[in-house]
C-alpha positions as CSV (number, residue, x, y, z in Angstrom):
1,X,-40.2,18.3,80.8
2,X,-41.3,16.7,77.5
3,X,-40.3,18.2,74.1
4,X,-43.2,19.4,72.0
5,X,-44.2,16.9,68.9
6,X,-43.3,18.4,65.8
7,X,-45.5,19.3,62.6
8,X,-44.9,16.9,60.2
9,X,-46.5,18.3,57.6
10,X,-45.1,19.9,55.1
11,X,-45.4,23.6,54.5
12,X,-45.3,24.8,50.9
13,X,-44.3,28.4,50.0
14,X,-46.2,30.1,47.0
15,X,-42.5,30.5,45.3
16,X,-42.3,26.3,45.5
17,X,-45.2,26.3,43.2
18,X,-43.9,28.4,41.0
19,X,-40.4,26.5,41.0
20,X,-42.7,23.4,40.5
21,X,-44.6,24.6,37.4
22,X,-41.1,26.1,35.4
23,X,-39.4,22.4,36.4
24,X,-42.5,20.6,34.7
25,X,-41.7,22.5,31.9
26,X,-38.2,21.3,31.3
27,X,-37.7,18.9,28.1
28,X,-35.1,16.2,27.9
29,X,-32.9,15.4,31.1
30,X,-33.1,17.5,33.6
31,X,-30.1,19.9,34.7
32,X,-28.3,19.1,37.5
33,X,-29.7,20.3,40.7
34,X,-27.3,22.9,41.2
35,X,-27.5,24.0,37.7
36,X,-31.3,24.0,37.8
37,X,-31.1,26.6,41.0
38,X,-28.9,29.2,38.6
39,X,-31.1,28.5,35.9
40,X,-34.4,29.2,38.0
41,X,-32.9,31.9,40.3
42,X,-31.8,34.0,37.2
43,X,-35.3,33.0,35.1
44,X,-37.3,33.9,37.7
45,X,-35.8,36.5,39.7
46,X,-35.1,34.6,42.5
47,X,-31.6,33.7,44.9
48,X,-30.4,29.4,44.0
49,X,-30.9,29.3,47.8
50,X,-34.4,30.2,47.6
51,X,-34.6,27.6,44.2
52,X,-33.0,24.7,46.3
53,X,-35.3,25.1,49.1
54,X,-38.4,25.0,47.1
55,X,-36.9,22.1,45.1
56,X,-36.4,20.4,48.8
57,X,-39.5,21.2,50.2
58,X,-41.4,20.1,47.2
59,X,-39.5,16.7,47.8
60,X,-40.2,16.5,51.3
61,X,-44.0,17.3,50.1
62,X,-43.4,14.2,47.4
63,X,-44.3,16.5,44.6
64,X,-40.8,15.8,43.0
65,X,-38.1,13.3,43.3
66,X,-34.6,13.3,42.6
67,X,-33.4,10.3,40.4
68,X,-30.6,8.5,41.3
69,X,-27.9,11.2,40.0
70,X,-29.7,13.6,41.9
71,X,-31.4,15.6,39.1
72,X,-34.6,16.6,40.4
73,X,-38.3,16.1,38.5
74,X,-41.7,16.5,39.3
75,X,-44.3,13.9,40.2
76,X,-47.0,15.1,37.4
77,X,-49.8,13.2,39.1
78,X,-49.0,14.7,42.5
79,X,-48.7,17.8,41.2
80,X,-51.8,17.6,39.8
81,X,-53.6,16.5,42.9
82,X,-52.3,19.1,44.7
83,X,-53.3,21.7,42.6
């Protein structure tokens, strides 16, 4: 019995979005990732698991990157696409 192919596109939750738009707004270097969930999750009422997922998913969609320290940033033309 063969496995199923998987999806691979990406699904985007409306909180990823969000998360998106709030990290675009950032000035100067970006926080730390983990820093940037307890920012988010306190700003805007959500849980730093919910904030890291959407930062991850946003990744996987390639509408954000994480530099080589691993700060995360969003990919302003992609972004801009997408919306």
């Amino acid at each position: 019995m063969s496995r199923p192919k998987s999806n691979p596109q990406v699904a985007l939750r409306p909180q990823d979005l969000v998360v998106l738009f709030r990290l675009a707004l950032e000035h100067g270097p970006a926080p730390t990732h983990a820093a940037l969930a307890a920012e988010l999750a306190a700003e805007l009422g959500m849980t730093a698991s919910e904030v890291h997922g959407a930062v991850e998913r946003a990744i996987a969609a390639q509408l954000a990157h994480k530099d080589a320290v691993g700060k995360p940033s969003v990919v302003y033309a992609a972004l801009r696409a997408f919306v």
